[in-house]
TORMIPA-143257 format. One record per residue (C-alpha): residue number from 1; residue in one letter; x, y, z. Coordinates in Angstrom, 1 decimal, always signed. Example, Ala and Ser with C-alpha at 12.3 -4.5 7.8 and 13.67 -1.06 7.14 Angstrom:
BEGIN
<tido><num>1</num><residu>A</residu><x>+12.3</x><y>-4.5</y><z>+7.8</z></tido>
<tido><num>2</num><residu>S</residu><x>+13.7</x><y>-1.1</y><z>+7.1</z></tido>
END
This chain:
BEGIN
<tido><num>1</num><residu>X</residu><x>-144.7</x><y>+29.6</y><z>+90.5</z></tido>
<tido><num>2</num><residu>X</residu><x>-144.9</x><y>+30.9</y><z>+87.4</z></tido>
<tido><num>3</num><residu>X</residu><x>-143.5</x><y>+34.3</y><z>+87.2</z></tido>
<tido><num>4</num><residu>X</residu><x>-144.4</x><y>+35.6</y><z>+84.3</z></tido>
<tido><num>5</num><residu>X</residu><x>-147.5</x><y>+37.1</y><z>+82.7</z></tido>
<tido><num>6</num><residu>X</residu><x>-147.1</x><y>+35.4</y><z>+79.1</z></tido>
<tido><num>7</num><residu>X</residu><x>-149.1</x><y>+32.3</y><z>+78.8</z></tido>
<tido><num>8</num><residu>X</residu><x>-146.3</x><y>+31.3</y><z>+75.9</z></tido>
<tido><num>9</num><residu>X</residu><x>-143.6</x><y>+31.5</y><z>+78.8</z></tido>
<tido><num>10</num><residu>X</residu><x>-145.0</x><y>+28.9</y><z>+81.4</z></tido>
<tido><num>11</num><residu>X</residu><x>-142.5</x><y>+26.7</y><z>+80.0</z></tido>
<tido><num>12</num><residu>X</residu><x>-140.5</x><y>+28.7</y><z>+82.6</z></tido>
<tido><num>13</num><residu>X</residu><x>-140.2</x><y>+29.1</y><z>+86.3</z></tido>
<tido><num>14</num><residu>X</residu><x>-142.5</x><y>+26.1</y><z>+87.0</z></tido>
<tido><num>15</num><residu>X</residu><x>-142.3</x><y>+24.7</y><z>+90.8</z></tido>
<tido><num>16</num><residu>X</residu><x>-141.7</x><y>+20.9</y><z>+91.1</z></tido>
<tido><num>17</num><residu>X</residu><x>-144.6</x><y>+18.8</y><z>+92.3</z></tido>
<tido><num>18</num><residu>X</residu><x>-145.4</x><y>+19.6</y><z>+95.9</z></tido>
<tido><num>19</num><residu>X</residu><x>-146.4</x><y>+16.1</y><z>+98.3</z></tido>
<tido><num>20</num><residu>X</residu><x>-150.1</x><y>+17.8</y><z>+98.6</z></tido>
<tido><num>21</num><residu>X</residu><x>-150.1</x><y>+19.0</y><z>+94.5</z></tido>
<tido><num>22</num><residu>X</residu><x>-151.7</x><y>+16.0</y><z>+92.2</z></tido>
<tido><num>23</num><residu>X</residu><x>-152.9</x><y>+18.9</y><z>+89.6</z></tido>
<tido><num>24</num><residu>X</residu><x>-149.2</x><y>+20.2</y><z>+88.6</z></tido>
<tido><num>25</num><residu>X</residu><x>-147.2</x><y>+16.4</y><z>+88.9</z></tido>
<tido><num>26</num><residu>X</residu><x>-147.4</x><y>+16.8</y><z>+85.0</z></tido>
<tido><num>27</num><residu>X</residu><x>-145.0</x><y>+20.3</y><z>+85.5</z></tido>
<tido><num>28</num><residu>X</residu><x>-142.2</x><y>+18.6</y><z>+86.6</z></tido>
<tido><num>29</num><residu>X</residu><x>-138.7</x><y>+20.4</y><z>+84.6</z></tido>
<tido><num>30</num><residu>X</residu><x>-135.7</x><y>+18.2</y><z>+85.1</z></tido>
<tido><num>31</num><residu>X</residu><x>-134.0</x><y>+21.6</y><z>+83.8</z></tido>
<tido><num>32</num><residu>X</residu><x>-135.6</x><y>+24.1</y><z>+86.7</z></tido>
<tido><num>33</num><residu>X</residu><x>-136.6</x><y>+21.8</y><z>+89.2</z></tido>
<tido><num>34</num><residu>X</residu><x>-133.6</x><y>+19.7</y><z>+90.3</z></tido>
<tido><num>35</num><residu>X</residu><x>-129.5</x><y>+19.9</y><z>+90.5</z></tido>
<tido><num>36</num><residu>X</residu><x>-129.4</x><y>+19.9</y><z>+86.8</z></tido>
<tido><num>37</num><residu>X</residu><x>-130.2</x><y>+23.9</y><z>+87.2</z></tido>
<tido><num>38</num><residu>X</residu><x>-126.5</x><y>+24.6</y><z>+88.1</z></tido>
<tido><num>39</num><residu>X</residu><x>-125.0</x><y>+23.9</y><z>+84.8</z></tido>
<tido><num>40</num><residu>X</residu><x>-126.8</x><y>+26.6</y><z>+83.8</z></tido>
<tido><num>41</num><residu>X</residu><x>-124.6</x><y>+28.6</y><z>+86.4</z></tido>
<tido><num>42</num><residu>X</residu><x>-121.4</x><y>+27.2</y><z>+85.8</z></tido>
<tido><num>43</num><residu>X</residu><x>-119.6</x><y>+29.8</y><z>+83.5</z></tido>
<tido><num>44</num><residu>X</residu><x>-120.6</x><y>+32.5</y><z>+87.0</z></tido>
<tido><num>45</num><residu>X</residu><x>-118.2</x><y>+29.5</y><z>+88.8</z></tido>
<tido><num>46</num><residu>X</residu><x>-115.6</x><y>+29.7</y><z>+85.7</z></tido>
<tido><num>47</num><residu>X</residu><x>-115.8</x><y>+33.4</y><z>+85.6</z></tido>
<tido><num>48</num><residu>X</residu><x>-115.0</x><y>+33.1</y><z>+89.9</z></tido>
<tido><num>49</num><residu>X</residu><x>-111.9</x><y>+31.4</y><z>+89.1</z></tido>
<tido><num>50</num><residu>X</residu><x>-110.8</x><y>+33.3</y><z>+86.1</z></tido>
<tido><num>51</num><residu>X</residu><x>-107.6</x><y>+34.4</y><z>+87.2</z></tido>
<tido><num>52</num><residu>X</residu><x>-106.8</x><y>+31.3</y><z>+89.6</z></tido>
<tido><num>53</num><residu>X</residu><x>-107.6</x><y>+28.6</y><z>+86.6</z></tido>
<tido><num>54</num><residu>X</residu><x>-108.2</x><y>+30.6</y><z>+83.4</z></tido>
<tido><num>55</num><residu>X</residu><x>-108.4</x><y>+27.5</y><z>+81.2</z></tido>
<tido><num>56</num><residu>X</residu><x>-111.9</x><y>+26.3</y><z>+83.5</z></tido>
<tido><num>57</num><residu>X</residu><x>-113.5</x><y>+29.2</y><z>+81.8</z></tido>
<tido><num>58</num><residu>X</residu><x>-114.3</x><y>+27.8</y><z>+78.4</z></tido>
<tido><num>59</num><residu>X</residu><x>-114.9</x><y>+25.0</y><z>+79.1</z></tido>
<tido><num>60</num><residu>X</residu><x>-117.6</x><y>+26.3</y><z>+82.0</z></tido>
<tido><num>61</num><residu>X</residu><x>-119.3</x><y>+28.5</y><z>+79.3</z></tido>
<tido><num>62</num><residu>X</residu><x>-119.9</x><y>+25.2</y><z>+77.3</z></tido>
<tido><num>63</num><residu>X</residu><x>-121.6</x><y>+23.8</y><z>+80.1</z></tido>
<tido><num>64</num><residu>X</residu><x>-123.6</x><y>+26.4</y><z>+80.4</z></tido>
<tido><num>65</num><residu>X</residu><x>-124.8</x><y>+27.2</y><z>+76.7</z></tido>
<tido><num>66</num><residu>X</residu><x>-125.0</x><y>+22.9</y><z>+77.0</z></tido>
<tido><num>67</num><residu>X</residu><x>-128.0</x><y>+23.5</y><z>+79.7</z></tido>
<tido><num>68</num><residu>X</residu><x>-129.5</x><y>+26.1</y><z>+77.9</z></tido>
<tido><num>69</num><residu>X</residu><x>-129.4</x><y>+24.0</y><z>+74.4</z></tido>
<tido><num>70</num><residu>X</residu><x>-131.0</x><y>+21.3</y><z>+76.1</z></tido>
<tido><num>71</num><residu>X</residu><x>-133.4</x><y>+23.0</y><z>+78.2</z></tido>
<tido><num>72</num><residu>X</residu><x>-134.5</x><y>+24.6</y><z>+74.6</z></tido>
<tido><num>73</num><residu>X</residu><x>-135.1</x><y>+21.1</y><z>+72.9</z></tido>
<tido><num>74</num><residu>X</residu><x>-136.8</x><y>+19.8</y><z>+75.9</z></tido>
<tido><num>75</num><residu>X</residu><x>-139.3</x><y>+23.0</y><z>+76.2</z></tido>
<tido><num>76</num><residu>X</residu><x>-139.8</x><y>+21.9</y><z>+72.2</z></tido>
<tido><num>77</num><residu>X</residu><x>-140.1</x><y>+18.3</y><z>+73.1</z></tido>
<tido><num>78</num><residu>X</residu><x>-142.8</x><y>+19.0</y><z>+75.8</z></tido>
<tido><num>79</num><residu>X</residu><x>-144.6</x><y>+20.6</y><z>+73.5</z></tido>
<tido><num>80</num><residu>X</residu><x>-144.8</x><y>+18.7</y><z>+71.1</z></tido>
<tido><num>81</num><residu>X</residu><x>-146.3</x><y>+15.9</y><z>+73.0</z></tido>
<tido><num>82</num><residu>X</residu><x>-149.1</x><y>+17.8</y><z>+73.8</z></tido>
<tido><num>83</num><residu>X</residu><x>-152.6</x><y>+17.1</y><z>+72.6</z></tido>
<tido><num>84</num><residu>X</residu><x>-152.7</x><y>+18.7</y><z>+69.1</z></tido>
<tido><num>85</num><residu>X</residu><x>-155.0</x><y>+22.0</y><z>+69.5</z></tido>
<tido><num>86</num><residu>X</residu><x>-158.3</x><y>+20.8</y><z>+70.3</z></tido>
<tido><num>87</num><residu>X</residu><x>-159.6</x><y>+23.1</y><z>+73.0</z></tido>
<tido><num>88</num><residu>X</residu><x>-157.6</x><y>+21.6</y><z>+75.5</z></tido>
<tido><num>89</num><residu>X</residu><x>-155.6</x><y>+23.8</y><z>+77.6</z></tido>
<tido><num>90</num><residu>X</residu><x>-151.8</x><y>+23.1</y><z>+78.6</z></tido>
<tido><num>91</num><residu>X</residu><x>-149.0</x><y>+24.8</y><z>+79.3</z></tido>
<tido><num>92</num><residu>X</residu><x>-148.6</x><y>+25.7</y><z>+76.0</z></tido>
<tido><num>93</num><residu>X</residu><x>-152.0</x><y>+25.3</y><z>+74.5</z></tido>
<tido><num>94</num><residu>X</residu><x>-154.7</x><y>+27.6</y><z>+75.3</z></tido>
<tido><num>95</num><residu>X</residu><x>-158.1</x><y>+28.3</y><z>+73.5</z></tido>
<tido><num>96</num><residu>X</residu><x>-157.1</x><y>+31.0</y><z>+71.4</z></tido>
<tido><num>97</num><residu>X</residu><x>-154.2</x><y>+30.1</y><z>+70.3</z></tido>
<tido><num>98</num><residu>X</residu><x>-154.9</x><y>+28.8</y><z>+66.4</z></tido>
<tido><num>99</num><residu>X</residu><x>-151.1</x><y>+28.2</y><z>+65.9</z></tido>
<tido><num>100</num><residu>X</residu><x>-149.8</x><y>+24.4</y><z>+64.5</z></tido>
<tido><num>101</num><residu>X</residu><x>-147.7</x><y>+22.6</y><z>+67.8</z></tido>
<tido><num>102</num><residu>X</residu><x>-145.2</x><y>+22.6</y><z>+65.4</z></tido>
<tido><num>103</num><residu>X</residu><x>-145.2</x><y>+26.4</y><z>+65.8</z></tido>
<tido><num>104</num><residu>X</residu><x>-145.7</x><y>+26.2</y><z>+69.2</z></tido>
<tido><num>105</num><residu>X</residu><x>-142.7</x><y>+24.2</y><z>+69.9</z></tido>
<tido><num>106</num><residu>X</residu><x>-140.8</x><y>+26.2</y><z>+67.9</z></tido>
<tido><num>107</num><residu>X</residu><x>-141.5</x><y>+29.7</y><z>+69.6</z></tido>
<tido><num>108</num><residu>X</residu><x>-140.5</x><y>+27.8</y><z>+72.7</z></tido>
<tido><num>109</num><residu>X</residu><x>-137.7</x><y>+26.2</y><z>+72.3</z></tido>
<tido><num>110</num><residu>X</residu><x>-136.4</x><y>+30.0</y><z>+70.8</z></tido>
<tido><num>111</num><residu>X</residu><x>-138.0</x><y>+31.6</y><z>+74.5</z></tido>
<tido><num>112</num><residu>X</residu><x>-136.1</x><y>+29.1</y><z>+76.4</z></tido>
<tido><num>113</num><residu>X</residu><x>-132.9</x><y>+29.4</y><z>+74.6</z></tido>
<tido><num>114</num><residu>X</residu><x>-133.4</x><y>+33.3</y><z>+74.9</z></tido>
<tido><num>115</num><residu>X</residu><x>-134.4</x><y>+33.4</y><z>+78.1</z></tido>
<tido><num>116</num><residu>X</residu><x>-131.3</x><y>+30.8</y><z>+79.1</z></tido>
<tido><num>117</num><residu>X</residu><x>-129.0</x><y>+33.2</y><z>+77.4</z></tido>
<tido><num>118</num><residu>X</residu><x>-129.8</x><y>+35.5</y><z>+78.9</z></tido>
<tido><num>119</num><residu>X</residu><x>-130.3</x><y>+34.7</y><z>+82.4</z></tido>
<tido><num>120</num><residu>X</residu><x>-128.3</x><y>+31.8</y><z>+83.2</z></tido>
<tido><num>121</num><residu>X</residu><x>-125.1</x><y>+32.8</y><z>+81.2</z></tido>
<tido><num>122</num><residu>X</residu><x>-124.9</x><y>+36.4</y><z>+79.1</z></tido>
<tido><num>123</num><residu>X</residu><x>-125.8</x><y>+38.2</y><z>+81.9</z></tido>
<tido><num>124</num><residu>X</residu><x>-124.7</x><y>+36.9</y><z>+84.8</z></tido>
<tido><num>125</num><residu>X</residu><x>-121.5</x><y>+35.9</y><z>+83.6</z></tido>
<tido><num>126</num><residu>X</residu><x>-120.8</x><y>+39.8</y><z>+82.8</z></tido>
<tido><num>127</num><residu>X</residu><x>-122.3</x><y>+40.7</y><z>+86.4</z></tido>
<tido><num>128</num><residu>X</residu><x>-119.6</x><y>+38.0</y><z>+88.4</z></tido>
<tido><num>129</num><residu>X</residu><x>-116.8</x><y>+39.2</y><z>+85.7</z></tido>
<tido><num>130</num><residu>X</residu><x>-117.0</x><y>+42.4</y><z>+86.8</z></tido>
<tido><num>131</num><residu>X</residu><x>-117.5</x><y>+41.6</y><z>+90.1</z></tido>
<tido><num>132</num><residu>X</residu><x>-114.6</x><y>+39.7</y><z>+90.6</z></tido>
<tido><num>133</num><residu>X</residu><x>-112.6</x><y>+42.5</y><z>+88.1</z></tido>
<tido><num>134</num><residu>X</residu><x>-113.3</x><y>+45.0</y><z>+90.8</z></tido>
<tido><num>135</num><residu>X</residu><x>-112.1</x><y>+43.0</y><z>+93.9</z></tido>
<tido><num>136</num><residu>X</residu><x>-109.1</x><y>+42.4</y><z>+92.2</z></tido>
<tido><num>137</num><residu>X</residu><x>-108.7</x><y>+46.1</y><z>+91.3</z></tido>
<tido><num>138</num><residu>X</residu><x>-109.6</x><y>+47.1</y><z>+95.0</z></tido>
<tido><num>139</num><residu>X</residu><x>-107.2</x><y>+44.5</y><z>+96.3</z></tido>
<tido><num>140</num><residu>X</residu><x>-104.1</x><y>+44.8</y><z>+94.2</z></tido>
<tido><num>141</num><residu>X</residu><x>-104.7</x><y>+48.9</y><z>+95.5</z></tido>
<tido><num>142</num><residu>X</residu><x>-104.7</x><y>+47.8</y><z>+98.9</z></tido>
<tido><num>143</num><residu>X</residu><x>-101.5</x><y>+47.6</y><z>+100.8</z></tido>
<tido><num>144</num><residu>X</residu><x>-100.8</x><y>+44.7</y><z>+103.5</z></tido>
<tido><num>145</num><residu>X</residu><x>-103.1</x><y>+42.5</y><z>+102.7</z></tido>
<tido><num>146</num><residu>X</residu><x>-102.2</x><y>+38.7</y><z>+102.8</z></tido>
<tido><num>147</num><residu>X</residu><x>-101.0</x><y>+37.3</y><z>+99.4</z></tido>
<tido><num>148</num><residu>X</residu><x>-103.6</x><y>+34.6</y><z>+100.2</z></tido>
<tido><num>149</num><residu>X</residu><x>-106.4</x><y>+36.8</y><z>+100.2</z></tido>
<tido><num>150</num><residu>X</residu><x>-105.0</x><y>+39.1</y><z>+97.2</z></tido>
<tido><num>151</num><residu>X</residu><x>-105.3</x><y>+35.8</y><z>+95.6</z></tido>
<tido><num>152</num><residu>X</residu><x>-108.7</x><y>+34.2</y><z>+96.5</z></tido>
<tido><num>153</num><residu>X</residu><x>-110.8</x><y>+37.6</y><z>+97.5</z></tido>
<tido><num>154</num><residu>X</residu><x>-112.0</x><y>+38.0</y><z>+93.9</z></tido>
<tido><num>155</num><residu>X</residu><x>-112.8</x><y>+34.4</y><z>+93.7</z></tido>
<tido><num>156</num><residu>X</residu><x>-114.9</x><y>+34.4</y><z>+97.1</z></tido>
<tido><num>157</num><residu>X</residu><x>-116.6</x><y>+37.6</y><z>+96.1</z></tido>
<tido><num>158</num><residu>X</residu><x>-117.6</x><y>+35.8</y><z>+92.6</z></tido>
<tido><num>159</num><residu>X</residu><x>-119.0</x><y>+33.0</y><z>+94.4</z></tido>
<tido><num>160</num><residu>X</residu><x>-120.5</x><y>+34.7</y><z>+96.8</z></tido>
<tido><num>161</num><residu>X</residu><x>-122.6</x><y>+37.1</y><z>+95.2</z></tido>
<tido><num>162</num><residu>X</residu><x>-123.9</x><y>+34.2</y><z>+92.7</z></tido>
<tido><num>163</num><residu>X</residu><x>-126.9</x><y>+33.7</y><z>+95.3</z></tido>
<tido><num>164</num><residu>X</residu><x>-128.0</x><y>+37.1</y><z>+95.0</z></tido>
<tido><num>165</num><residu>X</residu><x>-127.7</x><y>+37.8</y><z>+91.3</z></tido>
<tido><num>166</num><residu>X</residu><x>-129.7</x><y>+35.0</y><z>+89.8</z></tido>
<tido><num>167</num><residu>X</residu><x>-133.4</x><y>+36.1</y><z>+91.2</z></tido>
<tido><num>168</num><residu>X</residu><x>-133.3</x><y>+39.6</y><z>+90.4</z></tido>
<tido><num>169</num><residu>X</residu><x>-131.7</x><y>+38.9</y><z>+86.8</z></tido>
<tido><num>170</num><residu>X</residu><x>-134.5</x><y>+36.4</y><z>+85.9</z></tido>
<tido><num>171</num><residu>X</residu><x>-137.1</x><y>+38.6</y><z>+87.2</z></tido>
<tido><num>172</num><residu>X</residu><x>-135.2</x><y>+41.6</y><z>+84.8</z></tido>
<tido><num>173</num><residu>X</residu><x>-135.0</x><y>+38.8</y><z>+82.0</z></tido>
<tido><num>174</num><residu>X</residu><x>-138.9</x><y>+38.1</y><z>+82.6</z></tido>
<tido><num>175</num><residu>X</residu><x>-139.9</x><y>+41.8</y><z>+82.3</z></tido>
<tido><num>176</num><residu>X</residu><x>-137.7</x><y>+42.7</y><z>+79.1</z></tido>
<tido><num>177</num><residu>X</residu><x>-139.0</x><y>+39.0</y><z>+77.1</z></tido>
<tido><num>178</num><residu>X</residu><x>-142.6</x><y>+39.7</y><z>+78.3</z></tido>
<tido><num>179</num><residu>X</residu><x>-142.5</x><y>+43.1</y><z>+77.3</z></tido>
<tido><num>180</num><residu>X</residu><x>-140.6</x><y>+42.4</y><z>+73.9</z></tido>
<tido><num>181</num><residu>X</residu><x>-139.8</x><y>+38.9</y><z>+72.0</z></tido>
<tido><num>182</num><residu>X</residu><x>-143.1</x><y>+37.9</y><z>+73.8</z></tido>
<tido><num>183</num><residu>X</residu><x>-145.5</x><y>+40.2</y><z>+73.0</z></tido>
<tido><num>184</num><residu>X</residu><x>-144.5</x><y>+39.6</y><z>+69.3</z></tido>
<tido><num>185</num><residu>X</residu><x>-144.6</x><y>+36.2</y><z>+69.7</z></tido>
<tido><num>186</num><residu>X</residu><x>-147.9</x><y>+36.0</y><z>+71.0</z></tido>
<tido><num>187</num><residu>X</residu><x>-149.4</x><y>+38.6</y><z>+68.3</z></tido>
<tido><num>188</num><residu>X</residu><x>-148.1</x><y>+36.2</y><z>+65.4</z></tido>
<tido><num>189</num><residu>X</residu><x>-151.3</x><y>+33.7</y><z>+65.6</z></tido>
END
């Protein structure tokens, strides 16, 4: 569902159509909603295997910042098919908003791509850096340990906490955007 409060955001965290849901088949995001999502988390993979395959981490950041570019001109795309603003209300279109689709798709493709940066590479990529910086610190410190798991501890511990970073980081990412780049956004009509 969608998370957050800003009707200029549902662009983001939409649900796939359910079996029983007729009303929100249209909400379908090829982006959000299938296995296209983990390019947007596969610089937190690259970063895992920094210091096994340093050269995979460029490349895995251009991935990423890929997803997110293309999630931005879809967001735009979407909008832009809508209904020009005639009362109708859309994702993206509600009654008071007086604002030229043109506009509309323009504020956001720049939410996505923010909102991407932010939460699919910027910050999580920093989070499983330093994640797997510290396991490495803690077990090049640590004596007897198996060279195999020197080796591949960081690596596991990047991977691994990837399931439990990504919630709470969007979640952070929606409260900052809807209580900043949003709120301006929406007072611009």
């Amino acid at each position: 569902s969608n998370m957050t409060k800003n009707p200029m955001a549902k662009h983001l965290h939409q649900d796939g159509p359910k079996k029983d849901d007729t009303q929100n088949a249209g909400n379908y995001n090829i982006f959000r909603d299938s296995l296209l999502r983990y390019c947007g988390y596969a610089n937190e993979i690259g970063e895992s295997f920094r210091y096994q395959y340093p050269r995979f981490v460029k490349p895995s950041y251009a991935v990423a910042f890929g997803y997110c570019l293309a999630d931005s001109f879809s967001a735009g795309y979407q909008v832009m098919l809508e209904k020009e603003n005639d009362g109708d209300e859309g994702p993206h279109n509600n009654k008071k908003d007086t604002r030229s689709r043109e506009k509309r798709a323009a504020i956001a493709m720049f939410d996505t791509l923010l909102w991407q940066s932010l939460a699919s590479v910027a910050i999580p990529g920093g989070v499983i850096n330093t994640i797997v910086r510290a396991t490495r610190f803690a077990v090049a410190r640590t004596v007897g340990l198996p060279l195999v798991v020197t080796k591949w501890a960081p690596t596991v511990m990047g991977l691994g906490s990837i399931p439990f970073i990504v919630k709470p980081i969007d979640e952070c990412v929606d409260f900052a955007l809807d209580n900043s780049t949003r709120n301006f956004l929406d007072l611009e009509s």
